[in-house]
N, C-alpha and C positions, 0 to 999 in steps of 0.2 A: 504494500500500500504506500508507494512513494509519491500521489501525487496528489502536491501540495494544494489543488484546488477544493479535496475533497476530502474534508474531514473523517475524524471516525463514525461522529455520527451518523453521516453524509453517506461513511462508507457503508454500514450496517442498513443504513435504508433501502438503499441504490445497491445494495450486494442482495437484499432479501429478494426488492423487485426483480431482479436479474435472476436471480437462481428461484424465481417462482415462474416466472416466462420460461426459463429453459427446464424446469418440470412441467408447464403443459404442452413445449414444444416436444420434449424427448416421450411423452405418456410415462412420468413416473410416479411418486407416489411418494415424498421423502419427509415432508412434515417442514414447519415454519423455521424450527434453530437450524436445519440443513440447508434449507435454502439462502440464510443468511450467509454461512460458511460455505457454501459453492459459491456463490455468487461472488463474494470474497478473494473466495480463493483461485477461483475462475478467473476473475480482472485480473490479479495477480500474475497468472501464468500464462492469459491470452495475451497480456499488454509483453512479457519477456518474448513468448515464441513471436510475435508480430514487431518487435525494434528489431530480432534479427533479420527482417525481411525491410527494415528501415519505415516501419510505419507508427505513428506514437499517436494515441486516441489521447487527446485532452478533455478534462471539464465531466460536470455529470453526465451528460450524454454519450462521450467518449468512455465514462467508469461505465455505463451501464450497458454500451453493446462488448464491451472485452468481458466485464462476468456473464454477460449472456452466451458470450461466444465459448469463454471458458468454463461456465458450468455444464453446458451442453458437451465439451470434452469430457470435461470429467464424470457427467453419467455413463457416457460411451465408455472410458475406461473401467469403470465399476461394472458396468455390466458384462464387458469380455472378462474380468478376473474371475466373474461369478461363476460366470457358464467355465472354465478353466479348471477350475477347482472344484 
C-alpha cells in the first residue's frame, strides 16, 4: 500500500469495494473481512506485476481497478491450489 493518495482508511474501503466486485465477477463466495484483504492485497500485487510492464494506476480509481484486477488473480490462484491438492 505505497500510494500516498490513499489512505488506510481509503484503502480498507476501496480494497472491500474491489475485492466485493471481483467476488461477483469470479462467482465466489468469501464473506466481507476477505474481501477487504483481496482487495488489499490485490492492488498491492496488481499495481507490482503492472510497473513491471511500466504502467502505474494513481488515485482511488486507479486503487480500485489494481485490487479488482488483483483480487480476481488471487481467487484464480486459490482456486487452482484447491483443485491441486
Amino acid at each position: 500500500m505505497d500510494n500516498p493518495q490513499v489512505g488506510w482508511i481509503g484503502a480498507i474501503i476501496i480494497g472491500g469495494l474491489a475485492g466485493w466486485l471481483a467476488e461477483m465477477f469470479m462467482k465466489s463466495d468469501m464473506g466481507i473481512l476477505m474481501n477487504i484483504i483481496l482487495g488489499i492485497v490485490g492492488a498491492a500485487v496488481a499495481n507490482l506485476v503492472l510497473s513491471m510492464f511500466g504502467v502505474v494506476l494513481g488515485g482511488w480509481i486507479g486503487y480500485l481497478i489494481a485490487g479488482f484486477i488483483g483480487a480476481c488473480i488471487l481467487i484464480a490462484l486459490g482456486r487452482m491450489l484447491k483443485r491441486s491438492a
